[in-house]
KOLLUMGU-544217 format. One record per residue (C-alpha): residue number from 1; x, y, z; chain. Coordinates in pm, 1 decimal. Example, Ala and Ser with C-alpha at 12.3 -4.5 7.8 and 13.67 -1.06 7.14 Angstrom:
<k: 1 X: 1230.0 Y: -450.0 Z: 780.0 c: A>
<k: 2 X: 1367.0 Y: -106.0 Z: 714.0 c: A>
END
This chain:
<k: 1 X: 3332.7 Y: -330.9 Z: 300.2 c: A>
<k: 2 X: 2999.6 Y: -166.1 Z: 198.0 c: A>
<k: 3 X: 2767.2 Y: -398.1 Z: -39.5 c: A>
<k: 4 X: 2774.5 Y: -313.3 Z: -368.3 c: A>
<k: 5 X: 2486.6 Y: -449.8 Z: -591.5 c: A>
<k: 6 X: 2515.2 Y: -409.7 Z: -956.5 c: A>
<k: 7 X: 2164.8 Y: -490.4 Z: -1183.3 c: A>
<k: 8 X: 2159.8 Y: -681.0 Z: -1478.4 c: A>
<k: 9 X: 2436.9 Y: -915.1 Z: -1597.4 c: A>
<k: 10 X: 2715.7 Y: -709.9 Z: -1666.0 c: A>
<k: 11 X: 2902.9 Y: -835.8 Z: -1322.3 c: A>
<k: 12 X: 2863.9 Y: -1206.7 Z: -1416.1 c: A>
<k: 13 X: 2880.6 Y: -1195.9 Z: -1730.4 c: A>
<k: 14 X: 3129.8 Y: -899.8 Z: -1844.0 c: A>
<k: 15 X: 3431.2 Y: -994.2 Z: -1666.8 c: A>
<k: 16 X: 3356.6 Y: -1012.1 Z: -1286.6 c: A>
<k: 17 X: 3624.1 Y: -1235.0 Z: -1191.1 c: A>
<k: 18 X: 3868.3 Y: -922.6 Z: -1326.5 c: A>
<k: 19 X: 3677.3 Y: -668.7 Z: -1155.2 c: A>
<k: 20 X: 3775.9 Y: -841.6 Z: -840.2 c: A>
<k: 21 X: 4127.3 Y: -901.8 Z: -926.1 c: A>
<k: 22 X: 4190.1 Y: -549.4 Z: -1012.2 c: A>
<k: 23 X: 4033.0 Y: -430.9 Z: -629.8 c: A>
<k: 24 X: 4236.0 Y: -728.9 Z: -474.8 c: A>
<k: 25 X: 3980.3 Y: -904.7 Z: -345.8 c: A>
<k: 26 X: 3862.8 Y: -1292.2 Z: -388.8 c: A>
<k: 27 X: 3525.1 Y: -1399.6 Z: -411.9 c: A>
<k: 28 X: 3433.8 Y: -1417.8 Z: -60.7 c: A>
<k: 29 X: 3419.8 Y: -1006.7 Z: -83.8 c: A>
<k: 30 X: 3096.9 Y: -1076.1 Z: -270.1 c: A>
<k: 31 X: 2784.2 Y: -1014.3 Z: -90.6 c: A>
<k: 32 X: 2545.4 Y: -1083.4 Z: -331.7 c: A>
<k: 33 X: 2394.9 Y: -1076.1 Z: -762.1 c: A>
<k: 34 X: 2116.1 Y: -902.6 Z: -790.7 c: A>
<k: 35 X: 1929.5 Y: -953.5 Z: -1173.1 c: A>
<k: 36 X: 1627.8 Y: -783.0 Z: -1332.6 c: A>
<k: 37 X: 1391.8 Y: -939.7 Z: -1592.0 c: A>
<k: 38 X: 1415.1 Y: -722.0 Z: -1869.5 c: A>
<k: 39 X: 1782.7 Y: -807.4 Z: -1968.2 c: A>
<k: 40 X: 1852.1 Y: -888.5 Z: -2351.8 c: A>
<k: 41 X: 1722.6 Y: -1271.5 Z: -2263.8 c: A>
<k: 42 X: 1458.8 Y: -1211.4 Z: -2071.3 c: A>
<k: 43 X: 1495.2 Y: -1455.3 Z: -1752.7 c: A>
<k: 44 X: 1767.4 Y: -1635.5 Z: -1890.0 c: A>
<k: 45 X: 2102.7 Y: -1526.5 Z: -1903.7 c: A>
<k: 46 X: 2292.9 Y: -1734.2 Z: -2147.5 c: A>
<k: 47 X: 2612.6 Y: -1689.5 Z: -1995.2 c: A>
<k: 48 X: 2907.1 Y: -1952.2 Z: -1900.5 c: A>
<k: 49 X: 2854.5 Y: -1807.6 Z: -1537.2 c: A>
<k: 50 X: 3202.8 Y: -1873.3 Z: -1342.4 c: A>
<k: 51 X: 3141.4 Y: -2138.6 Z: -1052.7 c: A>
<k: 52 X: 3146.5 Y: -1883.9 Z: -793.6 c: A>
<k: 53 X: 2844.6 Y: -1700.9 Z: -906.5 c: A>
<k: 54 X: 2667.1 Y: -1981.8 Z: -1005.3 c: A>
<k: 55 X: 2666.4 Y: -2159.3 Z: -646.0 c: A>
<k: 56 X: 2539.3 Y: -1748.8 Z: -530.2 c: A>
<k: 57 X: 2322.2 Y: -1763.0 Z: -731.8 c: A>
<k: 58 X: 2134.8 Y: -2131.5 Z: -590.1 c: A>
<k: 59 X: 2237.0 Y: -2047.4 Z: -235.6 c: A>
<k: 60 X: 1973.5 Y: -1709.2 Z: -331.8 c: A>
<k: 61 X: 1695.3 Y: -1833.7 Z: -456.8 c: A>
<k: 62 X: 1656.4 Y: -2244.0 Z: -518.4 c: A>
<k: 63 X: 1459.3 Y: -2109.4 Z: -803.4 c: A>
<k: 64 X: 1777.6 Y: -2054.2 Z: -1019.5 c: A>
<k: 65 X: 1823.7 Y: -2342.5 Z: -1189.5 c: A>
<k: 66 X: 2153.6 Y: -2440.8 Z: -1401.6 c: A>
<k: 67 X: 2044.6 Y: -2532.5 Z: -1784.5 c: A>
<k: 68 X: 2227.4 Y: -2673.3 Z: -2044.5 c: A>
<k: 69 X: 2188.2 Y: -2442.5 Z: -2374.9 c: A>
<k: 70 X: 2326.3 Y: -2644.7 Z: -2689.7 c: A>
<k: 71 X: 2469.2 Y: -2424.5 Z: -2913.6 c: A>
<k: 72 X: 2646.0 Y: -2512.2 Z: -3270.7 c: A>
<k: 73 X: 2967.3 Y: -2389.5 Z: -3098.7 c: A>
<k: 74 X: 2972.6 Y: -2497.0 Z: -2698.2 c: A>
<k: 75 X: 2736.1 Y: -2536.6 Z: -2446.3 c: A>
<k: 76 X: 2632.7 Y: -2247.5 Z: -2214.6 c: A>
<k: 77 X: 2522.9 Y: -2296.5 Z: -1836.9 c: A>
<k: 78 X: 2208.7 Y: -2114.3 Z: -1811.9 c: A>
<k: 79 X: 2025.2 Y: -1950.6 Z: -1504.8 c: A>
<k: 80 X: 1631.4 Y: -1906.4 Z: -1535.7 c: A>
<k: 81 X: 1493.3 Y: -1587.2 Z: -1321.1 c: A>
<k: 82 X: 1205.9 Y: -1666.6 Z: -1138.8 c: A>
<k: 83 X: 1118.3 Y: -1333.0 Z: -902.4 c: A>
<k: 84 X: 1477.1 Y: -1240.7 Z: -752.9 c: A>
<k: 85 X: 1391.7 Y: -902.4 Z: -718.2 c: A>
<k: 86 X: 1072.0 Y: -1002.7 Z: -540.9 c: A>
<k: 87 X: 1226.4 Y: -1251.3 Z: -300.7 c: A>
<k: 88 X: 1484.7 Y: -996.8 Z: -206.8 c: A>
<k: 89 X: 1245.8 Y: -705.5 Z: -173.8 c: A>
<k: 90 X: 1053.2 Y: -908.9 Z: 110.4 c: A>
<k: 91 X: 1338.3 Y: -1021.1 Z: 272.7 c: A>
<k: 92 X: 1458.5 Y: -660.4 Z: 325.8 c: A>
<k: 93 X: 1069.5 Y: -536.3 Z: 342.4 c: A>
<k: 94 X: 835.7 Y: -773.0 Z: 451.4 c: A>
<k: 95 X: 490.2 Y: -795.0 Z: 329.2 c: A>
<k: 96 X: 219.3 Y: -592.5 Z: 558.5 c: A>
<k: 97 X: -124.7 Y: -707.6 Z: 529.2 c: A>
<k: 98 X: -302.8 Y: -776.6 Z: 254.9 c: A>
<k: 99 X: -486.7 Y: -480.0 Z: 85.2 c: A>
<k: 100 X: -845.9 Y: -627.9 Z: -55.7 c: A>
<k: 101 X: -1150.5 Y: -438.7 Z: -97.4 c: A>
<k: 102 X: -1041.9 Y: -160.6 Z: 140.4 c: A>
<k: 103 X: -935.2 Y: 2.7 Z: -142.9 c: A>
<k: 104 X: -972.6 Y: -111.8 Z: -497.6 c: A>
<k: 105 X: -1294.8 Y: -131.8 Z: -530.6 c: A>
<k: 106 X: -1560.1 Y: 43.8 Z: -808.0 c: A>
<k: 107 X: -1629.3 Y: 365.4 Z: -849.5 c: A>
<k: 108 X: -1366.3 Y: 524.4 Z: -546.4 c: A>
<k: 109 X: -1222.4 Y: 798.7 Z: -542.0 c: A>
<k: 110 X: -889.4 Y: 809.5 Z: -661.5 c: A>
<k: 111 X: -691.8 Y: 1035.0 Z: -372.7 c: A>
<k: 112 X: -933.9 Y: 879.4 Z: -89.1 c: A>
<k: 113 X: -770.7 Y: 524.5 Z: -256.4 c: A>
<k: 114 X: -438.1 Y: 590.6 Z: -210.7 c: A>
<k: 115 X: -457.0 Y: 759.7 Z: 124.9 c: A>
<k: 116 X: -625.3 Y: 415.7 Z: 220.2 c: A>
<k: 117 X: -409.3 Y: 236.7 Z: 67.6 c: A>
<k: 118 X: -113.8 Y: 386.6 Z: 238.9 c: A>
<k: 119 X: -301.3 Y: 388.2 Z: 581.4 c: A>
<k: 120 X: -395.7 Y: -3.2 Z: 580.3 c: A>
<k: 121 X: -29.4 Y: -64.3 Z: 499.8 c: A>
<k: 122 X: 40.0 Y: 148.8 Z: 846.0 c: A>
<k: 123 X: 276.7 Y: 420.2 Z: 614.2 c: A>
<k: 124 X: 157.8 Y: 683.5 Z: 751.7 c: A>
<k: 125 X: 420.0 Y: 920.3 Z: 969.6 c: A>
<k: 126 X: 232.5 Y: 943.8 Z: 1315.7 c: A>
<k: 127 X: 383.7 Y: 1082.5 Z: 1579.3 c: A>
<k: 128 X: 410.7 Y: 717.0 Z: 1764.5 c: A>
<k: 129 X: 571.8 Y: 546.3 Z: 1425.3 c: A>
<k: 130 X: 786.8 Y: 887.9 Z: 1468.1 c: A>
<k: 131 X: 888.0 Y: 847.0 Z: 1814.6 c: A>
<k: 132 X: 996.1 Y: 476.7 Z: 1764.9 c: A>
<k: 133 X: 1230.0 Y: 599.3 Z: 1496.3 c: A>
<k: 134 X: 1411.7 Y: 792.6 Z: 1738.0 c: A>
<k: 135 X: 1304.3 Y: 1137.0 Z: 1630.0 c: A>
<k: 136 X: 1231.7 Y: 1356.6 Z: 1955.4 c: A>
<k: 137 X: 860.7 Y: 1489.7 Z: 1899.7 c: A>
<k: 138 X: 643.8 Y: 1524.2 Z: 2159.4 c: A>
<k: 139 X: 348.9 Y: 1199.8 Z: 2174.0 c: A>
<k: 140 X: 69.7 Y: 1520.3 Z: 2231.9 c: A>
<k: 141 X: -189.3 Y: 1487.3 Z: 1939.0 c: A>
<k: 142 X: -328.0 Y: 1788.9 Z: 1749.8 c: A>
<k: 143 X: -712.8 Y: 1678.1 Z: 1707.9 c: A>
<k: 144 X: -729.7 Y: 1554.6 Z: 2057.8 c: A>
<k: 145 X: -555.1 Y: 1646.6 Z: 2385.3 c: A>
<k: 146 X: -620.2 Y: 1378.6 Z: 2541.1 c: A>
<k: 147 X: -416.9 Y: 1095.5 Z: 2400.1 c: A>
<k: 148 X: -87.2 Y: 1035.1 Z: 2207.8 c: A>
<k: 149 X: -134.0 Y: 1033.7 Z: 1794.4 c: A>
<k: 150 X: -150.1 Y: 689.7 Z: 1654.2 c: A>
<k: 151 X: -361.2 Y: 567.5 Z: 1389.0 c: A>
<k: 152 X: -625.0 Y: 378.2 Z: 1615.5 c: A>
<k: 153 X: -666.6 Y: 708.5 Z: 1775.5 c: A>
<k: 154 X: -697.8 Y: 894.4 Z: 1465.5 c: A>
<k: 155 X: -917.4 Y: 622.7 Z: 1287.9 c: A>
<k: 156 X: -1127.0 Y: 674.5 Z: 1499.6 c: A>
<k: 157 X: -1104.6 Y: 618.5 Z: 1870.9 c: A>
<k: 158 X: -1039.4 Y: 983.5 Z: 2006.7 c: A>
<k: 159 X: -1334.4 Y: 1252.7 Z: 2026.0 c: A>
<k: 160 X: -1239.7 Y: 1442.5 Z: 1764.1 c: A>
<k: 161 X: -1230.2 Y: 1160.7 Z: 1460.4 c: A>
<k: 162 X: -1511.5 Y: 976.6 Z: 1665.2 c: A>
<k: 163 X: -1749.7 Y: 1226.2 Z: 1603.0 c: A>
<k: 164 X: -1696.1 Y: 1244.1 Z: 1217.0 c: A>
<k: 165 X: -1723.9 Y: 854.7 Z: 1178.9 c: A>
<k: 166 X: -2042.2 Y: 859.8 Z: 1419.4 c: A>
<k: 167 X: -2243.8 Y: 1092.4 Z: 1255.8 c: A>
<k: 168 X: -2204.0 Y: 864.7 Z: 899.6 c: A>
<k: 169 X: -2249.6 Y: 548.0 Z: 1059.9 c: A>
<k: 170 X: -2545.9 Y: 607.0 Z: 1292.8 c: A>
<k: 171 X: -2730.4 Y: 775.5 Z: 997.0 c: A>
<k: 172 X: -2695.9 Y: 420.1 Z: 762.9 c: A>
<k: 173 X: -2783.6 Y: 241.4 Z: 1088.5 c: A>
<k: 174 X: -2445.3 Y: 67.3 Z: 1057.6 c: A>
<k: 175 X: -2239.6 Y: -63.1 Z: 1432.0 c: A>
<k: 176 X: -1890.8 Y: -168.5 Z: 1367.0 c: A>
<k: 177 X: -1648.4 Y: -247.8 Z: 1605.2 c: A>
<k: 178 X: -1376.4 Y: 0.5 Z: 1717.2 c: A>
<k: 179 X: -1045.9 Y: -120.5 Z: 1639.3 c: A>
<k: 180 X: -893.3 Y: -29.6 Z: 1290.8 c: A>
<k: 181 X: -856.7 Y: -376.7 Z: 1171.5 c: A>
<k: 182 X: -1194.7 Y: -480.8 Z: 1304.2 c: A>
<k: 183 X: -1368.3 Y: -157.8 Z: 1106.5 c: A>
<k: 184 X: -1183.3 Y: -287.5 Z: 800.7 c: A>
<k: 185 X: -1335.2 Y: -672.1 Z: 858.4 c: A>
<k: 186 X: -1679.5 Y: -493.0 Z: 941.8 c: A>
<k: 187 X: -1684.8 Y: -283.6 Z: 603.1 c: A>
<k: 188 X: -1616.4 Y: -622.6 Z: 405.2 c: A>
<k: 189 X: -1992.4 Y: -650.8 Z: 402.9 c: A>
<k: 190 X: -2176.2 Y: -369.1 Z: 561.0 c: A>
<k: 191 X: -2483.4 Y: -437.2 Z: 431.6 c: A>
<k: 192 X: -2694.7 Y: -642.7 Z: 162.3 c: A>
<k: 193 X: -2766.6 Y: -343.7 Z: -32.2 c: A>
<k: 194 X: -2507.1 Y: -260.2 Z: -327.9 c: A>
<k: 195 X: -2618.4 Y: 120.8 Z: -307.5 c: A>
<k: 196 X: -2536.5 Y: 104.0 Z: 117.0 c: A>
<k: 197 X: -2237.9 Y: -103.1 Z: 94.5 c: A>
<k: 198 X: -2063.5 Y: 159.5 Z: -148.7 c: A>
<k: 199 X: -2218.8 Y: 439.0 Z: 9.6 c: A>
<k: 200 X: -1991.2 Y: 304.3 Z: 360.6 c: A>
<k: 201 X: -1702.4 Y: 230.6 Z: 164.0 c: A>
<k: 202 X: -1719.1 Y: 599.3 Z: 12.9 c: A>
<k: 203 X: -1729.5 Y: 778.3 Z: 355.2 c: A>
<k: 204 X: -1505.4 Y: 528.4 Z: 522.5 c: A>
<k: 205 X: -1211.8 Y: 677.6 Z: 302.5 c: A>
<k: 206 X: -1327.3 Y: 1024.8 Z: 270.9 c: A>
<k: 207 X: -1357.0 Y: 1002.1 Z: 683.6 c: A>
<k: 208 X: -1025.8 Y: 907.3 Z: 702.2 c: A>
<k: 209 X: -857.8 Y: 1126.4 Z: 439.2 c: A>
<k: 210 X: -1019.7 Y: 1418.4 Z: 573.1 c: A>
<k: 211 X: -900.4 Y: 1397.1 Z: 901.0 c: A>
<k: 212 X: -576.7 Y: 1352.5 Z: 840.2 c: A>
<k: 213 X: -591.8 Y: 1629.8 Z: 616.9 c: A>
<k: 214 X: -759.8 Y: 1858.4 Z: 909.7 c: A>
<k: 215 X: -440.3 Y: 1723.2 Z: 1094.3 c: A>
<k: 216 X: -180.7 Y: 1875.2 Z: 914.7 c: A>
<k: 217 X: -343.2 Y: 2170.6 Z: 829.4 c: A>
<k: 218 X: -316.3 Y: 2219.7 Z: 1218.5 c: A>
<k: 219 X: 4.6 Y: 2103.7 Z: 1245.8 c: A>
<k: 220 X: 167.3 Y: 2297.0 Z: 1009.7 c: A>
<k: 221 X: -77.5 Y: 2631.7 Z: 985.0 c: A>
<k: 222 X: -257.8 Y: 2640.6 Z: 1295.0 c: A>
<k: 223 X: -582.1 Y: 2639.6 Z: 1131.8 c: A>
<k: 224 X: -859.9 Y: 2444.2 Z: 1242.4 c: A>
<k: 225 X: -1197.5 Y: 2337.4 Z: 1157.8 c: A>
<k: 226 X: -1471.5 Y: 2183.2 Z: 1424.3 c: A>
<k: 227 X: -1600.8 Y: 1869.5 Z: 1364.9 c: A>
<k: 228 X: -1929.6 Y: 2018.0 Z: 1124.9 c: A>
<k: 229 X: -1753.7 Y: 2142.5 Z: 869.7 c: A>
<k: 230 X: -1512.6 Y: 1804.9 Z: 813.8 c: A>
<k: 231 X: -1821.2 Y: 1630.5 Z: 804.2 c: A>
<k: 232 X: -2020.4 Y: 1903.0 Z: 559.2 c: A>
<k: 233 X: -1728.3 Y: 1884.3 Z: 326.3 c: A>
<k: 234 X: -1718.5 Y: 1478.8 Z: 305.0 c: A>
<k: 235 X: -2111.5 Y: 1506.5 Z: 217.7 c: A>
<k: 236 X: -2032.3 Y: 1745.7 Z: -69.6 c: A>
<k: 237 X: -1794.2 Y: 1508.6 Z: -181.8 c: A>
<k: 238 X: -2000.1 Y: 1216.6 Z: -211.6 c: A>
<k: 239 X: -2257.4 Y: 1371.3 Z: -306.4 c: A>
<k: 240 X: -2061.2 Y: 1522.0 Z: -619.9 c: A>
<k: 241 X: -1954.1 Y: 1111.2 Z: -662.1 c: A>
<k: 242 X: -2256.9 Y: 956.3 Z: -656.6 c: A>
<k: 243 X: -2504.7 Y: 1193.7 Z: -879.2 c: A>
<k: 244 X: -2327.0 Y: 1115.4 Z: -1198.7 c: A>
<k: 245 X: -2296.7 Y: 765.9 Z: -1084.0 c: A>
<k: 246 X: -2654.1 Y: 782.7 Z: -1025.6 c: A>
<k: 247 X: -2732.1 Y: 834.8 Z: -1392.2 c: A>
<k: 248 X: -2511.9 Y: 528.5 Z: -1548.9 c: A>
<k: 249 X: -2677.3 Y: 182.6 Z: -1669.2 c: A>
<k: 250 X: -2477.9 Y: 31.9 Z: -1385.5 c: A>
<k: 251 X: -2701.3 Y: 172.9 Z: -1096.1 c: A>
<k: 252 X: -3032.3 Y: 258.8 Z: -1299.2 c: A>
<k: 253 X: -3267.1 Y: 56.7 Z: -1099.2 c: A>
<k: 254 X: -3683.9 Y: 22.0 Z: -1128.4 c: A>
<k: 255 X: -3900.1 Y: 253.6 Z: -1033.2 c: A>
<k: 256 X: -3987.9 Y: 35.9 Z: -687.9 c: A>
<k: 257 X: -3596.1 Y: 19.4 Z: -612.4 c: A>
<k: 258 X: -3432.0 Y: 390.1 Z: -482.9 c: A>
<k: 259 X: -3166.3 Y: 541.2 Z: -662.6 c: A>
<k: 260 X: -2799.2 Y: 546.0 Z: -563.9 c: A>
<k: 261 X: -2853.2 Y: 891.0 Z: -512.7 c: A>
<k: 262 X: -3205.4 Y: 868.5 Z: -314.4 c: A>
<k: 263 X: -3023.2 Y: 609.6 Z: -99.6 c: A>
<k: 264 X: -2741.3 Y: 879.7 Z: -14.8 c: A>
<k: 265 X: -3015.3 Y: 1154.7 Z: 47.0 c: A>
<k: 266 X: -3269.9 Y: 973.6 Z: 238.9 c: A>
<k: 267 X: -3057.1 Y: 956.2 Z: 522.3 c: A>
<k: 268 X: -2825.0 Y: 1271.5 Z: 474.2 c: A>
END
């Protein structure tokens, strides 16, 4: 029998024991209660929950806990909800690694975010995530013919990406490792300099998102862009970022101190 998972408390609460009876079934057939928060008592249910769910209910989460609720009439076993949709959605899903500075911090930009976002959480559909799915694609990659597409490949260990993350860290002076999670560790604290360390955060996403973008456009129209232009077009980007930034109270420094702005030119 398929699972069948019902939200709220209309199962325990509106007559589950008959739902059963009328499908013939006892309550062994039941795989599990699943219960949201926003119900008409917010985590509590004041329901006289049959014995069956109840002991479901504490073998799911021990933080169910039964409650006396005094009442002028009778008394009413209670449940409190503490997280059950959370506890099941990392049991089926568990939790990838923890997304910190990577991507929330100031002044990003909000489609280079969420591409990061995505990407540190390993979401992305590369062809090697693809190929352990089942699906039969070849392993070849489009920005580099010389190794299979993964993400340490594309971020940024083949020749293609490689050259686009070079040319932004040699110019701030900056030497990070080469694996993806190392990069990430590396970027925590680039440099001393508040103006340098958002500078490398900037281009670190806009590095990434554009060559992922210059991979599908040659996957799916067959047009493609050398290495220059990738890197011309991330430049224009920041640049566009920072010069309004420039001009807010927030990164208005003295006259002995360079501007956010001088700080992005003085190297590019």
């Amino acid at each position: 029998m398929k699972h069948v998972v019902t939200f709220g408390s209309p199962f325990v609460s509106c007559g589950g024991e008959k739902i059963l009876e009328e499908l013939g079934l006892d309550e062994r057939h039941v795989h599990c209660v699943m219960m949201m928060h926003r119900d008409i008592v917010p985590r509590a249910f004041s329901c006289n929950y049959p014995d069956f769910v109840a002991l479901i209910l504490k073998l799911l989460n021990g933080s169910f806990h039964a409650r006396l609720l005094v009442s002028t009439k009778t008394s009413l076993r209670t449940f409190t909800y503490q997280s059950a949709l959370h506890v099941t959605w990392n049991h089926l899903y568990p939790p990838g690694p923890e997304v910190t500075w990577q991507v929330w911090f100031s002044d990003h930009i909000p489609k280079h975010t969420f591409f990061t976002w995505v990407n540190v959480r390993h979401r992305l559909e590369t062809r090697d995530r693809m190929r352990q799915w089942g699906l039969d694609i070849p392993a070849s990659y489009v920005l580099c013919a010389n190794c299979a597409e993964s993400r340490e490949n594309l971020f940024f260990q083949c020749s293609f990406s490689s050259s686009v993350w070079q040319h932004f860290i040699n110019r701030v002076n900056l030497h990070p490792p080469q694996s993806f999670e190392a990069i990430l560790e590396c970027l925590a604290r680039p440099s001393t300099d508040q103006h340098i360390t958002l500078i490398c955060r900037l281009f670190y996403q806009a590095s990434m998102y554009s060559i992922w973008k210059e991979r599908n456009a040659r996957l799916h129209s067959s047009v493609a862009r050398p290495p220059d232009v990738i890197i011309s077009d991330i430049e224009d980007t920041i640049k566009l970022k920072l010069d309004p930034l420039s001009r807010t109270n927030r990164y208005i420094t003295s006259s002995h101190v360079t501007a956010l702005l001088g700080t992005w030119l003085s190297p590019f």
